[in-house]
N, C-alpha and C positions, 0 to 999 in steps of 0.2 A: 504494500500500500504506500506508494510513491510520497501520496500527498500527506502523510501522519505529520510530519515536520509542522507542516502549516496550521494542522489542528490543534497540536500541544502548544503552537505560537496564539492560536486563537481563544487558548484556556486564558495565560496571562493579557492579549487583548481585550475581548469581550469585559473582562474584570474590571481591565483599568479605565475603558471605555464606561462603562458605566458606575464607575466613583469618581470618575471626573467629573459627570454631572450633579454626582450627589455633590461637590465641593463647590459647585456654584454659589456665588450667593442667594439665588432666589429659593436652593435647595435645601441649605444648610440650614436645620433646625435649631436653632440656639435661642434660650430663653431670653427673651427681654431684660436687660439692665440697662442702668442708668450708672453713666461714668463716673470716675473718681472723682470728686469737688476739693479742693485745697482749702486747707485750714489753714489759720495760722500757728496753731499749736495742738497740740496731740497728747492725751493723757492717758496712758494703759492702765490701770487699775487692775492687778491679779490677785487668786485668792485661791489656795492651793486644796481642792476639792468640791468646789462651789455648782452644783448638779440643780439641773431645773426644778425638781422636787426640794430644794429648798426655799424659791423662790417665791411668794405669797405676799395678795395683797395686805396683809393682819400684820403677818411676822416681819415683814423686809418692803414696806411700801416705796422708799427710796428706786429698790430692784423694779419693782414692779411698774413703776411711774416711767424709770428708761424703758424698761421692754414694751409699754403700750405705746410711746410716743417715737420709740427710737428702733430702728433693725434687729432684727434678730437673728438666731441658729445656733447648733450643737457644735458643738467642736472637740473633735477629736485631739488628742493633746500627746499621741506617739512620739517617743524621740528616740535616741538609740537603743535602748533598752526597752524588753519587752511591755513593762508598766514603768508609765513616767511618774518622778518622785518632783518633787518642787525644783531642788537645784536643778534637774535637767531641763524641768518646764521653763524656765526662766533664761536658761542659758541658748535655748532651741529657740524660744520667743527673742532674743536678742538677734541672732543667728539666722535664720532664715532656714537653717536645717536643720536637722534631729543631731541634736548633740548628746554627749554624755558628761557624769561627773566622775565618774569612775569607769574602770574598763567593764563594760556587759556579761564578759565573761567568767569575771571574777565577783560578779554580784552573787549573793547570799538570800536572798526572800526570806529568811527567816528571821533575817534582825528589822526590817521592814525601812524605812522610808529614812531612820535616823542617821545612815552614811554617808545619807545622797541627800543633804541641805545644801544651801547655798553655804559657801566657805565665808570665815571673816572680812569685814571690809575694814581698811586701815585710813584712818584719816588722814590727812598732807599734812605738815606741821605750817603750812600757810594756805590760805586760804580757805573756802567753801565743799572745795572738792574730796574725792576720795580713790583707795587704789585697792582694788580686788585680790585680796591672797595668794598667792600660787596661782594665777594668772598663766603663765608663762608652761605651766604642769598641764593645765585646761587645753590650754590651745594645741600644745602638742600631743598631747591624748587622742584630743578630737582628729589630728590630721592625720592619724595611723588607724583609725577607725573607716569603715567601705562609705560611710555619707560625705565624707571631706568637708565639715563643718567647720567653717572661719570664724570663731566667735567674735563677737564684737562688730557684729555690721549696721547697725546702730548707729553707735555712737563714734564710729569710723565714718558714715556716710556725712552726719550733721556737726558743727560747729559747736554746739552746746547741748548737753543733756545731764537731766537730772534723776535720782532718785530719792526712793526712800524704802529704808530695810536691806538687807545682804542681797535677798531676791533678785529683786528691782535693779541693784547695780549691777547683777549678772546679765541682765536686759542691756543697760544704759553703758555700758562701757564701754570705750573705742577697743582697738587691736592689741594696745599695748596693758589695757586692763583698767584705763583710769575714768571717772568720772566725774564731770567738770562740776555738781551742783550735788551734793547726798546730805542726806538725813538719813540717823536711825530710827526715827518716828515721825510718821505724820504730825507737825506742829498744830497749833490750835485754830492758830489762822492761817491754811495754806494758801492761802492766795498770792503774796508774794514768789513765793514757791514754784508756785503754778506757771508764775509769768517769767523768773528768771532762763528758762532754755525753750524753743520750742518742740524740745520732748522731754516726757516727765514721767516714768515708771513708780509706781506706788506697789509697794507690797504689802495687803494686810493681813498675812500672814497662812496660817494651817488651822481649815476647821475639822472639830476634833471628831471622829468615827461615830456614825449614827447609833450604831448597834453599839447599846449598854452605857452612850452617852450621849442620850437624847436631848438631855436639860441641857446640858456644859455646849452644844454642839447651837440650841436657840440661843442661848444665851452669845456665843460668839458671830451669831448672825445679825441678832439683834445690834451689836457694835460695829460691827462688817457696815449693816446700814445706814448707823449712824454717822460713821466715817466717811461714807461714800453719800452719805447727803450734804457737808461740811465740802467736799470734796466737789458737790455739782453747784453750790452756791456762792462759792469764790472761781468756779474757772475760770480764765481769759472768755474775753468774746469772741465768735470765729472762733471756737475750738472744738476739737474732737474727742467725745469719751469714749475709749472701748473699756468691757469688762468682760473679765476672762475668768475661764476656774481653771488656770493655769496648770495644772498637775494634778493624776493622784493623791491618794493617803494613803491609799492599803498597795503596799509593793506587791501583794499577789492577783489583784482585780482591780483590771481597768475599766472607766467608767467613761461617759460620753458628758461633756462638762456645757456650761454658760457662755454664750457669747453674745454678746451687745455692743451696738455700736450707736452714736447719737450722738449727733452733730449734724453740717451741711454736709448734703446727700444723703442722711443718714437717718431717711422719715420711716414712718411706721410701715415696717412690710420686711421680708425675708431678705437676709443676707446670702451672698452666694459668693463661690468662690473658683475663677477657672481652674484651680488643680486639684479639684473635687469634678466641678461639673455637674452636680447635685445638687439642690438646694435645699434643704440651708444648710449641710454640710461642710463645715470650714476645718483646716489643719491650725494645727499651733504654727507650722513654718509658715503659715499666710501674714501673721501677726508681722512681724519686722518689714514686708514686702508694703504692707497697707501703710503701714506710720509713714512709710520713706514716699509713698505716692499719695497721699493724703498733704503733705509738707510738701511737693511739688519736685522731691528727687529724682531722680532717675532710678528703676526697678534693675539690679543687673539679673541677666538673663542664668548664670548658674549658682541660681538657688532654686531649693526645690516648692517653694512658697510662689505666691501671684498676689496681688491687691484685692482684697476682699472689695465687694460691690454692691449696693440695694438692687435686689432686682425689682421688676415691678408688676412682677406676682403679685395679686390680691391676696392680703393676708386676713384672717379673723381675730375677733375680739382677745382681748388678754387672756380668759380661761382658757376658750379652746385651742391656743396657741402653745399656752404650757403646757396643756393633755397632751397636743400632738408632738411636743418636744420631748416631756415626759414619756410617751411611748417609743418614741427613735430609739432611747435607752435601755429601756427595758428590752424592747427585740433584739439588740445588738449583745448585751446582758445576755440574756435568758440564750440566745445560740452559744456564744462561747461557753458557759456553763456546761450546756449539754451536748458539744457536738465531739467531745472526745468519747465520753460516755455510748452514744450512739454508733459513732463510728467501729468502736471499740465493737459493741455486739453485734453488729453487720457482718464484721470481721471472724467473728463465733458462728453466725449463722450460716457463713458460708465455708466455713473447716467442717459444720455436719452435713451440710448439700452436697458441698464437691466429695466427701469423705462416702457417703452413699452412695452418690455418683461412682466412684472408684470399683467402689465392692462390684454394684452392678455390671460394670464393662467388664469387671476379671472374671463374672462367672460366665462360664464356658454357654449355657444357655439358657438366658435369662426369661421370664415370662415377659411377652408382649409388655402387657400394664402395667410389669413393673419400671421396664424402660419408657413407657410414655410418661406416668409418674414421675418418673425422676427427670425427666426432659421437660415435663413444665415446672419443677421444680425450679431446675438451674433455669431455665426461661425467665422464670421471674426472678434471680436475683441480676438479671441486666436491667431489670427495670427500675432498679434501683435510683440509678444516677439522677433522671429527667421524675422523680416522683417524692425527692427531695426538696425541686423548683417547684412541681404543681403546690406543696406541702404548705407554699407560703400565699395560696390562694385565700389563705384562711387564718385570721391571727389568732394562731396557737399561743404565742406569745405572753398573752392577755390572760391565759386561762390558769387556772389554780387547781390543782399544780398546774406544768407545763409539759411535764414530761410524758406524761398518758398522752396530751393531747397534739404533741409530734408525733407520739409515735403511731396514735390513729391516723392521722393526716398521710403520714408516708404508706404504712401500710393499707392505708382504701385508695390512696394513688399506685400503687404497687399493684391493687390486686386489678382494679378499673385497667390500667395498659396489660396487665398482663389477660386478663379476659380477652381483649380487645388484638392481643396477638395470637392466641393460642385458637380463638372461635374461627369459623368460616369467617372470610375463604381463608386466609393466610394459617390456620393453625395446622394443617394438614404435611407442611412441610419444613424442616429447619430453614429453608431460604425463608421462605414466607411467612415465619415466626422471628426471622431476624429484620426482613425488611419492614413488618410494621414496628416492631421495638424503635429500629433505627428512623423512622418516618416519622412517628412521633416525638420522639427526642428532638429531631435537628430541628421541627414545627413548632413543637412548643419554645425551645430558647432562641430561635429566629422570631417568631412573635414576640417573647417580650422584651427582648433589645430594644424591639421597632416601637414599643407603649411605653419605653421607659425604666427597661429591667428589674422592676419589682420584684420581681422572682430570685433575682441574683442576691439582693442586697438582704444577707442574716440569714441566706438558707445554709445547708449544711455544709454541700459542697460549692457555695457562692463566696462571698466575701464580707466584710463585717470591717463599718467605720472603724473602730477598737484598732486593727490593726495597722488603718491608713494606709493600706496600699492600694485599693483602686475602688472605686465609688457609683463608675456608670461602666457598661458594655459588660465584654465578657472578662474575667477574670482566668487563672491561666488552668485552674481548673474544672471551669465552665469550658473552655475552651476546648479542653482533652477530650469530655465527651460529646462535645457538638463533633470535633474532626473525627473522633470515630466512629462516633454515628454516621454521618456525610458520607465516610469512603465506604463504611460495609452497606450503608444502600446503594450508593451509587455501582459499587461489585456485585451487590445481588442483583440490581437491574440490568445494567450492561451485561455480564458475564454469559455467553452465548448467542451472542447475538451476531449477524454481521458485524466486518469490523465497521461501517461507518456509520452505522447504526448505533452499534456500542459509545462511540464515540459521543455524539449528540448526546447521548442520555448519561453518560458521564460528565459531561460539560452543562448540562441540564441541573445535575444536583453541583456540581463545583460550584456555580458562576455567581448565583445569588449568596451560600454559602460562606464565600470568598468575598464577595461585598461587603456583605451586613457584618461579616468578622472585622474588616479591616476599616472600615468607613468613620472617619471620625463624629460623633455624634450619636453611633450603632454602637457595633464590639468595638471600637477603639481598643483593635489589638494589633501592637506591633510585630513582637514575637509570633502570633498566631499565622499573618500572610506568608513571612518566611517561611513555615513550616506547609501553610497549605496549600498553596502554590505547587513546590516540590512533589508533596505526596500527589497530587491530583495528577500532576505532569506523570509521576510514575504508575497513578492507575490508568492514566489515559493509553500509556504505551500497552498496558497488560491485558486490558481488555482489545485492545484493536491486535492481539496476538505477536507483539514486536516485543523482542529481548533489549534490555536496561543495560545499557552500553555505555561506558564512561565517558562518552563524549553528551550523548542524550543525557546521564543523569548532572553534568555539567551546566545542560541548556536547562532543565530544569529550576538548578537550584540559580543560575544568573538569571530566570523569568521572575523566581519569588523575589531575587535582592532589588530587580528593578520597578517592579512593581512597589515596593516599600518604601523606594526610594522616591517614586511620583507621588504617592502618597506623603510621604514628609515632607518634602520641598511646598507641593500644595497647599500641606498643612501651615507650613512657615510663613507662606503668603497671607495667609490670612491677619485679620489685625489679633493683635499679642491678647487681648483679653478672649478670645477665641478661640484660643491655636489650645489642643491636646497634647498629650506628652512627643506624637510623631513631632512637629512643628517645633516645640520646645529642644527635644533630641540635637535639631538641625543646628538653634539657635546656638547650644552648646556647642558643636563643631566649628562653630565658625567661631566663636570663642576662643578654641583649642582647649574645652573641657570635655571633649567626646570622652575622650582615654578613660575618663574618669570616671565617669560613667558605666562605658562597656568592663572598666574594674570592679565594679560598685557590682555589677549583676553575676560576674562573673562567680565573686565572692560570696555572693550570698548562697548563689546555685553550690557553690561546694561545700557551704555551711550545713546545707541541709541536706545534703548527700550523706556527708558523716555526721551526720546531728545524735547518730548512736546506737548501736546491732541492728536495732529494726530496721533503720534506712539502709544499711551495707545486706542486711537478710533481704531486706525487699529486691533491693539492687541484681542480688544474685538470681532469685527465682524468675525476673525477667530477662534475666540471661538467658537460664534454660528453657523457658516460654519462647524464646523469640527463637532458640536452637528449635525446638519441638515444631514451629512453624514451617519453618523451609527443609527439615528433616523430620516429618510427622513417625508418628508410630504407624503400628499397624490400622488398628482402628480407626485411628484418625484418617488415614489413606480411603478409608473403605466412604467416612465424610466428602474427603474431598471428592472423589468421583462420582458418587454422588450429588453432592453440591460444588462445582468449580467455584463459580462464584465466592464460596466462604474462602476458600486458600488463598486466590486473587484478594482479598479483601482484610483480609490476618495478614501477608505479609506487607501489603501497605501500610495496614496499622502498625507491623512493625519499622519503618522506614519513617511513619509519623511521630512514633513514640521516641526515635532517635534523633529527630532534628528538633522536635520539642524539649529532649532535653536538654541539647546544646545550646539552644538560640533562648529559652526562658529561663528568669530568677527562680521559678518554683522549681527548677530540675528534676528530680527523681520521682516529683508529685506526676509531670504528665504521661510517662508510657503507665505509673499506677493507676490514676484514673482511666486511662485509656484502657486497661486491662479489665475495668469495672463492666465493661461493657462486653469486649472481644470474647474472655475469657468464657464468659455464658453460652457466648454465643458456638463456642468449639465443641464445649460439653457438650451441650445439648445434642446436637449435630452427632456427634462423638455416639453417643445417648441410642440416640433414634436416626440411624440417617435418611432413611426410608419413608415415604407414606404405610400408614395401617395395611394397605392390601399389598404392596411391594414386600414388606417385611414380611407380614405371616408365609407370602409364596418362597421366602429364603431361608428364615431362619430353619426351616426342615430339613433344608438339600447342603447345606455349606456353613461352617463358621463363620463370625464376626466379619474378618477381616480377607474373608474372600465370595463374600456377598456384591455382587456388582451385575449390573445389567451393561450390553455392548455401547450403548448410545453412552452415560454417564461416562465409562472409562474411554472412551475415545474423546469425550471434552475434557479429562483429565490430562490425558497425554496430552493434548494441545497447549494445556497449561503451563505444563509440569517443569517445560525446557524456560519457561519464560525468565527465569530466575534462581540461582543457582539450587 
């Protein structure tokens, strides 16, 4: 087939041809905001635990009077450590990126929060100012750490800044660690205060742990308010409040904190922020990016923060604003809590399916029912992945307990797809029970990209504020099971087909796919087009019956880089409050902060490679899985002939699983999830490979593994050379 060359070219065309248009301006969906307004001066005000459930009109009227008149949103307060403690909230809030105060790795959880304060501030023996402790320890800390956090960009960017408390002057100090205006306490009359720099960090301190210190914890709010009324009745005119709950308390649970802004620009309605792209989603790295653009600085482009903005989303009344803040937390809460716990017996439930599974295939001749049984058994644990997303169609969340009402939610989306696979027509065949599994997987998380990814954000295998790494699209383990859904339908469809027939209908399921994955605004996945580009280029060759040639899987993997590449430059063009991480990426390159970056991910990816025997255990059984694939067993051979289609489609998965490891920070997590899926899909197949009447006419005349009808083993052979 002369013309395949043009077809594999037409994979990466078609794509790019149509995310062009999505980059149009008239296409691109981006929330209305209203730009940064310049102050004249800028007051942070932090309070290290300060969670919208403390916030009421009775208890904290002060709080309540900004948040009705002034922006609002949650704020995620991540810095380098897994739970931020104050010194680092404050040192990250200066910083514009996740800093530390001690090395991450050397942290302890068990002594909690009292390691990691802000260090001493030492006073000048002249003047006003003051000089940050071990300064100089800070800074080089943070520079051998993967975020390359510069602290002090603050008070390096502006002429004068002030503080008050330790905190505060880990915000407010330039590079060298000093701060031109400190107090160790809020004065009685800060207004002086107020006006001497045009920025001015306030620290009021750490409220005390709700649990078992309820009174001590109102009582310190009740001050908090008072302070911070004292605080809104001498600012400058033309000035900006923000407030922040600047960090944890509890060094083993992290919480989703306070954010208010109020000032010019700064009218009642939702704050947002572009390196979220969520609203009202805001980071602590947003914090120093906002001050310096609210003051009329220049934002530099490698930090990992943006200028926070009002958008101008309709927002509702004071209550229901704090319900709905109040609940951001609690959903982001309640999954962490429970998704190791879950994970963990999933993990259980599938060592006694595959472990049944096992028994069944070694005995020499098993009853029909038993292997149908045990084939929708392992059927349904693929269904697993896409019924963790339906899961969040329903706030489990909310309910008391929480954990029954997850685990109804996954399990009646479990059983719902897995009916819905196994009944007429599709139950009848492993192809046909793998391509609805896969049909609705790639349906469901391509629908809710395109409404907003609800579904992503605090499911189990989605993502969650708490941690700060991605907010909207896909995430990189959304991601694993969208691509291996996509290719095993895309192989169960194509797979016997003419070849350019095949083709079409592999470029049929890539093309939209490969859109909505990589489109900024959809999946806003970078990682993901590198990875899916390639694998589609290598199913396109396998189904139109062409051997994977190193020159071909060359053109492959330069269609994926170029295509990422139009994609980010596209991205760059846009205006800077606009632009996703693609656009950002560029910005950094042309900085000559790429390096530093593609270090940063590198790093992480090997972190949680060896993060500890489970990841090096995991690591290895997909070794031998991916051996088993292009070198099946017996049984498994009897699958593939079978069904062609499942081999063609396992080993792209496997070809997926390895450039996903490469090219994403999660590493080891994507061929894992990826096998959440695959792996069902072999069993079962494995199981049953047969329809009901195929089978009973063989299991009488022949063993397992020499069961085959002439048509199946002649699309086997066809296959079989495709790859080694």
């Amino acid at each position: 087939m002369r013309g395949h060359p043009r077809l594999v070219g037409g994979l990466v065309g078609a794509a790019a041809a149509v995310v062009a248009v999505l980059l149009t301006p008239s296409s691109v969906a981006a929330r209305p905001a209203t730009e940064t307004i310049r102050s004249d001066a800028v007051i942070v005000v932090g309070v290290a635990g300060l969670q919208w459930t403390d916030v009421t009109a009775d208890r904290t009227p002060t709080l309540a009077k900004l948040a009705t008149s002034g922006s609002v949103g949650t704020l995620s307060v991540r810095a380098a450590p897994a739970v931020t403690c104050a010194g680092e909230g404050w040192l990250t809030l200066g910083a514009g990126r996740s800093s530390a105060i001690v090395e991450p790795s050397e942290i302890d959880t068990a002594e909690g929060c009292g390691p990691r304060t802000a260090p001493p501030v030492s006073a000048r023996p002249k003047g006003s100012g003051a000089a940050v402790d071990g300064w100089e320890d800070l800074a080089a800390l943070n520079r051998g750490l993967r975020f390359g956090a510069k602290p002090g960009l603050i008070g390096t960017r502006l002429n004068c800044t002030g503080a008050v408390g330790p905190g505060a002057a880990l915000a407010a100090a330039d590079s060298s660690g000093n701060v031109d205006v400190y107090r160790p306490a809020l004065p009685a009359d800060p207004g002086p205060l107020l006006r001497a720099c045009p920025f001015t960090a306030i620290d009021l301190g750490i409220l005390p742990d709700p649990a078992g210190y309820a009174a001590r914890r109102a009582e310190a709010l009740r001050l908090l308010d008072s302070a911070l009324a004292q605080i809104e009745a001498t600012r400058p005119v033309n000035s900006t409040l923000l407030v922040v709950g600047v960090s944890d308390t509890d060094a083993t649970d992290g919480r989703l904190h306070v954010a208010i802004a109020d000032g010019p620009g700064f009218e009642a309605g939702w704050l947002r922020s572009p390196s979220t792209g969520r609203e009202p989603y805001l980071q602590l790295v947003d914090m120093a990016p906002t001050v310096l653009a609210v003051l009329g600085e220049a934002v530099p482009d490698d930090i990992a923060g943006r200028p926070v903005i009002r958008s101008d989303t309709e927002r509702p009344g004071f209550d229901a604003t704090r319900e709905e803040l109040v609940d951001a937390d609690t959903a982001a809460v309640s999954r962490k809590h429970l998704v190791g716990t879950f994970l963990a017996g999933f993990a259980g439930l599938c060592a006694i399916v595959y472990g049944v599974a096992a028994w069944l295939i070694r005995r020499r001749e098993p009853a029909a029912p038993a292997r149908r049984h045990g084939a929708v058994a392992v059927t349904a644990l693929g269904t697993f992945p896409v019924a963790t997303f339906l899961a969040n169609l329903v706030p489990w969340w909310a309910a008391d307990p929480t954990t029954p009402a997850l685990a109804g939610a996954v399990l009646g989306a479990m059983t719902l797809v897995t009916a819905v696979a196994v009944g007429p027509p599709w139950g009848r065949t492993a192809t046909g029970r793998l391509a609805a599994i896969s049909a609705i997987t790639v349906l469901v998380l391509l629908a809710d990209v395109a409404t907003g990814a609800r579904l992503q954000l605090n499911s189990l295998l989605g993502y969650t504020a708490l941690e700060g790494g991605r907010y909207v699209g896909f995430g990189n383990v959304a991601f694993a099971v969208l691509g291996t859904a996509a290719v095993l339908l895309a192989a169960a469809l194509a797979t016997g087909r003419p070849a350019r027939s095949a083709v079409a209908v592999a470029l049929a399921v890539a093309v939209p796919v490969i859109v909505v994955e990589g489109s900024p605004g959809l999946g806003t996945d970078f990682g993901g087009i590198l990875t899916l580009v390639p694998a589609f280029g290598v199913l396109t060759l396998l189904v139109a019956g062409r051997k994977v040639t190193t020159g071909k899987a060359a053109a492959v993997l330069g269609g994926g880089a170029a295509l990422v590449a139009m994609l980010a430059i596209a991205d760059y063009l846009r205006p800077e409050e606009d632009r996703t991480h693609f656009g950002r990426f560029v910005a950094t390159v042309l900085d000559g902060n790429g390096l530093a970056t593609v270090d940063r991910k590198i790093r992480a990816n090997l972190d949680l490679l060896f993060a500890g025997p489970h990841t090096v255990v995991a690591a290895l059984l997909l070794v031998v899985a991916a051996v088993a694939v292009f070198r099946p067993p017996a049984g498994l051979r009897v699958a593939y002939r079978a069904h062609p289609g499942l081999r063609t489609g396992l080993q792209v998965v496997v070809v997926l699983g390895l450039l996903g490891f490469a090219v994403n920070d999660s590493g080891i997590a994507i061929p894992v999830n990826a096998a959440l899926i695959a792996l069902p899909a072999a069993v079962a197949a494995w199981l049953r490979p047969y329809p009901p009447s195929k089978l009973g006419a063989t299991t009488e005349s022949a063993p397992d593994d020499e069961k085959t009808s002439d048509t199946p083993a002649r699309s086997a052979e066809a296959t079989a050379d495709v790859l080694p």
